[in-house]
C-alpha positions, -999 to 999 in steps of 0.1 A, spaced: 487 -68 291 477 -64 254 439 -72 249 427 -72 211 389 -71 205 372 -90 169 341 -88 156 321 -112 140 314 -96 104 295 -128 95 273 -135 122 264 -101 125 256 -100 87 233 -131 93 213 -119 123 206 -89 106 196 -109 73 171 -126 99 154 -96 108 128 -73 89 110 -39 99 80 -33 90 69 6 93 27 -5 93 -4 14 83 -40 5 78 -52 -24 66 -46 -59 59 -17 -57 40 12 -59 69 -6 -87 82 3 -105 50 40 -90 50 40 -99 87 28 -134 82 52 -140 47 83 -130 66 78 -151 96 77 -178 74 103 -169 56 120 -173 94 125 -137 96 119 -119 129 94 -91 125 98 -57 144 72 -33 134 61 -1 142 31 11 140 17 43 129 -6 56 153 -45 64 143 -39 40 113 -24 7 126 -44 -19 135 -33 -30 171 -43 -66 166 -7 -65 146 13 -70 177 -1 -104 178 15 -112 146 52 -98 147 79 -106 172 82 -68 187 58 -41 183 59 0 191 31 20 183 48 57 164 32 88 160 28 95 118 53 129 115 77 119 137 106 90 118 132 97 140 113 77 164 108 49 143 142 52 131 153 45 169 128 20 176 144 -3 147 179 4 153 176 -10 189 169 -39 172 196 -36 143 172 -35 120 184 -24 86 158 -42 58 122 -27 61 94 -30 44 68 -1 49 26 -9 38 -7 -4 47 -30 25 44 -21 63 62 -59 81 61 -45 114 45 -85 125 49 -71 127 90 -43 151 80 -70 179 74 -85 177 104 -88 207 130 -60 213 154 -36 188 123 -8 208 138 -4 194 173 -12 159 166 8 156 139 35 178 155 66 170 133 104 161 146 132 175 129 137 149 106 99 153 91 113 192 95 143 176 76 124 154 45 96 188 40 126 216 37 158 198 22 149 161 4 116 182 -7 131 215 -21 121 224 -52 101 198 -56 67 192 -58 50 178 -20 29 150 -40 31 113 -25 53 101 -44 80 129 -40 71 129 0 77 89 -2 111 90 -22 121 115 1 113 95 33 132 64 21 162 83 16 161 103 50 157 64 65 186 54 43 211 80 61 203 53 91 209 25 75 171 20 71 168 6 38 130 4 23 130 -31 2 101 -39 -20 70 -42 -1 55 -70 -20 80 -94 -19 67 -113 9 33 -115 2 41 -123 -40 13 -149 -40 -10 -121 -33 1 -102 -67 -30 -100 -96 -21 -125 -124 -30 -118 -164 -59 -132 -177 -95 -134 -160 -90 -147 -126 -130 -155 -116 -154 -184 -129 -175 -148 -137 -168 -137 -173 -169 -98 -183 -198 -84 -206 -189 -79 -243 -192 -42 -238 -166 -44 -206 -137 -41 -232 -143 -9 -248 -147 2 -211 -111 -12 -201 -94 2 -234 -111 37 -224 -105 38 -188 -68 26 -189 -54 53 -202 -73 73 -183 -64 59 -152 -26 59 -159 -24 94 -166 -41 102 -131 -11 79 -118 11 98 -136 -1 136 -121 -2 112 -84 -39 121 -81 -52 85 -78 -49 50 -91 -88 48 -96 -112 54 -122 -152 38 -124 -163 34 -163 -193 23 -181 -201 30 -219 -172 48 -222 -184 73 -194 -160 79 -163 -184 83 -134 -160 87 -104 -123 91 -98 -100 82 -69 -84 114 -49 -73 117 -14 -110 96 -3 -94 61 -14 -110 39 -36 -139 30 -14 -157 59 -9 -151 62 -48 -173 32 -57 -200 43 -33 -198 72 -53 -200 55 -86 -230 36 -76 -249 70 -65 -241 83 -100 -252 49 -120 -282 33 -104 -283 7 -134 -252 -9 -123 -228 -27 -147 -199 -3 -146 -164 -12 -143 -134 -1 -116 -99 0 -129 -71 1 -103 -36 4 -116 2 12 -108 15 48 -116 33 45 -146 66 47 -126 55 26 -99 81 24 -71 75 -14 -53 84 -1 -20 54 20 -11 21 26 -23 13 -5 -40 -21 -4 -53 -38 -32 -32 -79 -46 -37 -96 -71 -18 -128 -88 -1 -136 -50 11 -135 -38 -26 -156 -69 -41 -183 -67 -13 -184 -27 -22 -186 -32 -59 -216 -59 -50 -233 -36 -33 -228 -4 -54 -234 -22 -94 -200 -25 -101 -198 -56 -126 -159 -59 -137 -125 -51 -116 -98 -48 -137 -65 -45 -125 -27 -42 -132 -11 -79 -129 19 -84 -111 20 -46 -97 -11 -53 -75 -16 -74 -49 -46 -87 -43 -51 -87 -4 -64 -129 10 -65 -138 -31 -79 -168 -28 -111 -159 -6 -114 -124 -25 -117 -142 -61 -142 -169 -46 -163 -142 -30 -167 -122 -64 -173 -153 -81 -205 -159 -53 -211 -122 -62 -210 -124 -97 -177 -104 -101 -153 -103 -130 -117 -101 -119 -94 -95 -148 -53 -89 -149 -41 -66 -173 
C-alpha cells in the first residue's frame, strides 16, 4: 500500500501570520503591543523576563511563560512550541539589577547567551546596541525573527509640532537647538537618550539609571525649575528594540522636579497612553513638543 503524505504550505503560512511573540520587559509598553496585536486579531504568546515583567501581562496575551533574562534558548523553545516566528521584543530590562551581588547565579547564562557574548560579540564592543543586534540574530538562526516593535502601538508614536494646549517659553528654543545635538551624540557613543537643559546649561544626563532618576536629578541641581528634557532616537535607531518611550510617569516627574518643556523625536518615540499623557501635562502645565 503506497501512502503519500502533503502539507499545507498555505494554511500553515497563515496561522503563523496570526500569531506574534512578544519577548516582554518592564513597563507599559507590551501592554500596548499586547493590546494593538490582539486587535489586529493576532494571537499573543509572550514571555516574560523575570524581575522585570509585569505579571499582570498574562491577563492580556493569549499564552504566557515567565523566562529568566540570560537564558534565550528558553525563550526560543517556549515560542517555537507555539510556531512562533514574528516577535516583537519591548519594555524596560533594569540593567541597575545586573550589578548586583551574587549577578552571577541569578543571571546564570545558557549557552546561547555563552553563544551571543563570545561569537556574535567578538571584536566588538559589549554596548546595547551591539548586545541587541547580536541577540536578534542568534534568535534568527531559529526562525525568531524580531519585527519593529512599534508597529502595533503606531498611534502611540510623538507627532511634529507642539502636541499640548501648554506653549514653550521663548528661551525653550535655544535650549532645544543646544541640547539636541548634545543628546544625539550620547546616542551615538549608546550612553543614553537623555539630556535635562536650561540656559544653555546641561544639568543631568541619562546613563544606565534611566531617564527617571535623571529628572529627579535635574530638579536637585536646578531648584528654580524651568528646564527642559530632551529624549531622542540614536542616530542609527534600530525600530526593533530600544525605542525611546515617555509617558504619564515622565510628565508627573517633570511636574514634580521643575521640568517646564519635553521635547522629543517624532515618529521614533512613542509616547506610552498618548492621549492621557498629553492631557495630564496640559493640567500640569507641560510643553510637549515633536521634533
Amino acid at each position: 500500500m503506497n501512502t503519500s503524505f502533503t502539507f499545507d504550505w498555505d494554511n500553515s503560512l497563515n496561522e503563523t501570520r496570526g500569531t506574534l511573540g512578544l519577548i516582554a520587559g518592564e513597563g507599559r509598553l507590551p501592554f500596548l503591543v499586547a493590546s494593538g496585536a490582539r486587535k489586529a486579531g493576532l494571537k499573543v504568546i509572550c514571555v516574560g523576563l523575570v524581575d522585570n515583567v509585569e505579571k499582570s501581562l498574562a491577563d492580556e496575551v493569549d499564552v504566557f511563560y515567565r523566562v529568566a533574562v540570560a537564558r534565550p534558548g528558553s525563550w526560543i523553545r517556549k515560542l517555537r512550541k507555539h510556531d512562533v516566528t514574528r516577535t516583537i521584543m519591548v519594555g524596560r530590562v533594569a540593567k541597575s539589577r545586573l550589578f548586583t551581588p551574587w549577578r552571577i547565579l541569578k543571571y546564570l547564562p545558557d549557552w546561547r547567551a555563552i553563544k551571543i557574548y563570545y561569537w556574535w560579540l567578538r571584536g566588538q564592543n559589549k554596548q546595547n546596541d551591539s548586545v541587541l543586534r547580536a541577540l536578534a540574530d542568534e534568535l534568527a538562526t531559529k526562525g525568531i525573527i524580531l519585527e519593529n516593535s512599534a508597529m502595533y502601538c503606531e498611534e502611540h508614536l510623538a507627532t511634529a509640532g507642539l502636541m499640548t494646549r501648554h506653549q514653550p517659553s521663548s528661551l525653550v528654543e535655544g535650549d532645544i537647538e543646544f541640547g539636541w545635538a548634545i543628546v544625539k551624540k550620547l546616542g551615538e557613543l549608546d550612553i543614553g537618550q537623555a539630556v535635562a537643559v536650561k540656559e544653555k546649561e546641561v544639568l543631568a544626563v541619562e546613563a544606565i539609571e534611566g531617564t527617571a532618576e535623571m529628572i529627579e536629578r535635574a530638579g536637585q541641581f536646578c531648584k528654580s525649575g524651568g528646564w527642559t528634557l530632551i529624549k531622542v532616537s540614536k542616530p542609527n535607531q534600530d525600530m526593533r528594540f530600544d525605542v525611546p518611550c515617555v509617558g504619564p510617569d515622565t510628565i508627573k516627574s517633570l511636574a514634580k522636579n521643575g521640568g517646564k518643556c519635553l521635547v522629543v523625536e517624532a515618529g521614533k518615540t512613542i509616547i506610552i497612553d498618548k492621549p492621557e499623557t498629553i492631557k495630564l501635562a496640559d493640567q500640569l502645565g507641560i510643553a510637549i513638543l515633536g521634533r
